[in-house]
N, C-alpha and C positions, 0 to 999 in steps of 0.2 A: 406720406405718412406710413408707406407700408414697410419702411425699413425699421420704424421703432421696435427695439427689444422689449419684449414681454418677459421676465423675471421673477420666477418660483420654484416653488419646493418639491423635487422629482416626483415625475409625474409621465404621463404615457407616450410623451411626445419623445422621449429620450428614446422609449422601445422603440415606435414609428423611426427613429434615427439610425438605431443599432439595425432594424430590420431592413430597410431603403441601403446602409453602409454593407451589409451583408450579402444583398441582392449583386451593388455594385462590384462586390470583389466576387460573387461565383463567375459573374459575366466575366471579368478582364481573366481570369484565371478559364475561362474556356474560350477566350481570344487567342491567350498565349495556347491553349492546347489545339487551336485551328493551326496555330504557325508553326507547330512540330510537324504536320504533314505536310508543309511542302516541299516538295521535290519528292516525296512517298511517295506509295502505293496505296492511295486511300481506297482503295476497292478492296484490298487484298485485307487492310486494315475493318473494314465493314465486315466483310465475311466472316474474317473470326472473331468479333463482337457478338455477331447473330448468332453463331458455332457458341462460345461460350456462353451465350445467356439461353442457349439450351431451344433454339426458336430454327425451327425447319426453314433453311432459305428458299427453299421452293416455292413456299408461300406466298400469297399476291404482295400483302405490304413488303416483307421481308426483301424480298424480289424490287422492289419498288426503290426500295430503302439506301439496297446494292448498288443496283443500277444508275442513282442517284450521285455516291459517292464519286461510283466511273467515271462521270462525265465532268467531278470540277475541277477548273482548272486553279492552279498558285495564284492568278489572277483574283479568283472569285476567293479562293482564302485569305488572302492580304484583303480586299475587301469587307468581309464577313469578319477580319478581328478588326478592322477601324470599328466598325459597326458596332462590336461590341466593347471595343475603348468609348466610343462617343458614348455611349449609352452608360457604360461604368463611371464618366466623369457626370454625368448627367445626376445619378443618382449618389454619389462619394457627393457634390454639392448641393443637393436635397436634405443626405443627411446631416453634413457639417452646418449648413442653415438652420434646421431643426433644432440640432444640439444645442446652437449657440441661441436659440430662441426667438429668430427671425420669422416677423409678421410673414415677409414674402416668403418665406419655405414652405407655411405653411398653406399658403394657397397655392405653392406650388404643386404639392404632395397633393392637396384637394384636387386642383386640377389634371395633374399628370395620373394620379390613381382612377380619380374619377372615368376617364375617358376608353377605359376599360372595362366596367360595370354594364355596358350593355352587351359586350362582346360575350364577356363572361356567363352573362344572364343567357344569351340567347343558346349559347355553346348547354350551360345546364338544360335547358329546355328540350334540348336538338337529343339531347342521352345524356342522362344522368347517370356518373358518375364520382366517385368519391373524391378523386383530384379534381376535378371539373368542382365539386360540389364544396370542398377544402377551399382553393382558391377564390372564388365567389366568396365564401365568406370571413376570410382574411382580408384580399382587399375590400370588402364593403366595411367592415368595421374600421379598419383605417382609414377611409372616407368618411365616415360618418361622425369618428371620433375628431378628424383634423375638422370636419365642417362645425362639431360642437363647439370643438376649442377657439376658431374665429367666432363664430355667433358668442360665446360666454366667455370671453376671457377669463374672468377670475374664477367660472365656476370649476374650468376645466385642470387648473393648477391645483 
């Protein structure tokens, strides 16, 4: 029964869609920008990332950051953009679920969002800050709204 379409009058589930379909394409759109580096100099490409956005590479993250790009290999970037194509189709079929006003999208959404609220919660706890604190309450309203929309179907249309 969880395939039955639910059918109304635009409503928050379309933004939850446009938002989930948005996610999807920043992700594949920095898959495809892992796979311009390889055969580069992702090291040389780090440094002046760090140079341009004005942040002393000296410094421990910064240093951290560098040293990080140093070591990956074309391997681990063909890796790291499947990762984020799996993950872009993951959510491109969330959202077109959603749209089309499928029961199962949106316990999917409930569940794939949900499984993040404690992460998020304990990350705000650990240091609060404004992205930490943004995020948190972005996806918990989308959790909360997709868990309304199951519980009250027609209240939430």
């Amino acid at each position: 029964m969880l395939q039955k379409k639910r059918r109304g009058s635009f409503d928050g589930i379309y933004l939850v869609a446009l938002f989930e379909g948005a996610k999807g394409a920043i992700v594949i759109l920095a898959g495809f920008g892992l796979l311009s580096f390889i055969h580069k100099d992702l090291r040389l490409a780090a440094e002046q990332l760090v140079t341009h956005l004005h942040i002393n590479p000296a410094q421990h993250y910064p240093r951290i950051f560098i040293d990080a790009a140093g070591n990956i290999t074309n391997g681990q970037l063909v890796a790291l953009a499947l990762a984020a194509m799996i993950y872009s189709i993951v959510r491109f079929t969330e959202a077109y679920g959603l749209w089309k006003r499928q029961a199962w999208a949106e316990w999917f959404g409930l569940l794939s969002g949900g499984i993040y609220v404690p992460v998020e919660l304990f990350e705000v706890l650990r240091g609060s800050t404004w992205p930490k604190v943004s995020v948190l309450i972005v996806n918990l309203g989308i959790v909360l709204y997709l868990f309304f929309a199951i519980i009250h179907p027609k209240r939430s249309r």
